[in-house]
KOLDRENTI-202686 format. One record per residue (C-alpha): residue in three letters; x, y, z. Coordinates in pm, whole numbers, padded with zeros to 5 digits, always signed. Layout:
BEGIN
ALAXYZ ...
***
This chain:
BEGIN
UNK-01189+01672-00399 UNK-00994+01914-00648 UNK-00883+01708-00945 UNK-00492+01654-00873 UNK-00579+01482-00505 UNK-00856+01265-00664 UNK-00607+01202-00924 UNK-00310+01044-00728 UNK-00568+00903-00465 UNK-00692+00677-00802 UNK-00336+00569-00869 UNK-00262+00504-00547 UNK-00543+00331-00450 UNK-00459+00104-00799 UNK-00115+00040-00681 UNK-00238-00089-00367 UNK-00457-00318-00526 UNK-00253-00436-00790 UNK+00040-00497-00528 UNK+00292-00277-00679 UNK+00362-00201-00317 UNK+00678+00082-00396 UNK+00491+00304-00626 UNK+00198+00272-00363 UNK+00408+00396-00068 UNK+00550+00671-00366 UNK+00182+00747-00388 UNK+00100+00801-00014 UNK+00402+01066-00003 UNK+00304+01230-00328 UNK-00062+01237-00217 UNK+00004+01408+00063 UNK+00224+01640-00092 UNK-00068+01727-00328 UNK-00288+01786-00021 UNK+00007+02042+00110 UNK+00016+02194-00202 UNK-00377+02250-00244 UNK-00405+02332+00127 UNK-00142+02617+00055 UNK+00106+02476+00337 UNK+00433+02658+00355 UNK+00747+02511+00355 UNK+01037+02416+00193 UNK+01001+02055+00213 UNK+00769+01807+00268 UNK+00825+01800+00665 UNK+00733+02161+00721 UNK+00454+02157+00510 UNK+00323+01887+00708 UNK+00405+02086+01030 UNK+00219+02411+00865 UNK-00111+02241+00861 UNK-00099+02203+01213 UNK-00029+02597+01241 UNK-00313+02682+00998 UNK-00540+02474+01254 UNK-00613+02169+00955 UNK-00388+01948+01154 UNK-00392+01832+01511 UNK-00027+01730+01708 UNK-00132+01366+01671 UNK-00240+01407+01315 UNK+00114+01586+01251 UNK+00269+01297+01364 UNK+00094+01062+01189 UNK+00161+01251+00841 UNK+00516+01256+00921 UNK+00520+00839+00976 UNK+00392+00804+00592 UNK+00606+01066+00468 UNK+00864+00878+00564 UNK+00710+00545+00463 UNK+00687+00744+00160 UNK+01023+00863+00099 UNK+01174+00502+00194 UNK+00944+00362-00121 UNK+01103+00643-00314 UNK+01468+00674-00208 UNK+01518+00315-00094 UNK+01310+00124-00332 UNK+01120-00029+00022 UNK+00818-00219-00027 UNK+00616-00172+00261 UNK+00339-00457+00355 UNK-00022-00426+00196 UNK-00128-00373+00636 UNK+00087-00048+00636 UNK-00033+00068+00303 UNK-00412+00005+00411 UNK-00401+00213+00745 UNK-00208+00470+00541 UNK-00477+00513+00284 UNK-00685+00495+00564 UNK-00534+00787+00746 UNK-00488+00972+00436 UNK-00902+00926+00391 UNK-00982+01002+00694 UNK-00826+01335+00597 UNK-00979+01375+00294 UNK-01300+01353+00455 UNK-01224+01619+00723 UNK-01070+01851+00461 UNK-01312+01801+00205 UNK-01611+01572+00143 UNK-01771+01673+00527 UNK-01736+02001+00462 UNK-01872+02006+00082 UNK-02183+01835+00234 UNK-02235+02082+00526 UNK-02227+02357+00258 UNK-02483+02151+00081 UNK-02726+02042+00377 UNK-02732+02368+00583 UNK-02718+02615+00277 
***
């Protein structure tokens, strides 16, 4: 994973675990800003950065969707100080690493196996 995503994915996944539930739902938006960011997603704002993945063909409709849920359990952490439960923060780290392997540890090891 480029540095900044493993970066935030390690505070993230700390905040989780240490139950400092707002600044782990800040996390989940800012991570997936990061992965916008690397991804070169065009937008100005969060939501159509999100919607250009699905237009570069990185995101499905459903996966779209799904990114838009945590940005906005993302930006509640954020603008409304809401904690979210440690079961919403798990299947949003979840999500978010089942990304991360579609994006890029499967294809690092493809490259690596079938050189």
């Amino acid at each position: 994973m480029p540095p900044k995503v493993q970066c935030i994915y390690k505070e993230t996944i700390l905040a989780i675990e240490n139950e400092q539930n707002v600044l782990a739902g800040i996390g989940i938006r800012a991570l997936i800003e990061t992965i916008c960011k690397d991804l070169d997603a065009k937008g100005k704002n969060l939501f159509e950065k999100i919607d250009n993945l699905k237009e570069k063909s990185i995101l499905t409709k459903e996966g779209v969707e799904t990114l838009h849920k945590l940005r906005v359990l993302g930006n509640d952490a954020a603008h409304e100080v809401k904690e979210h439960n440690k079961q919403q923060l798990l299947v949003a780290i979840q999500i978010i690493e089942h990304m991360l392997d579609g994006t890029y540890i499967i294809p690092h090891k493809v490259a690596e196996v079938f050189k």
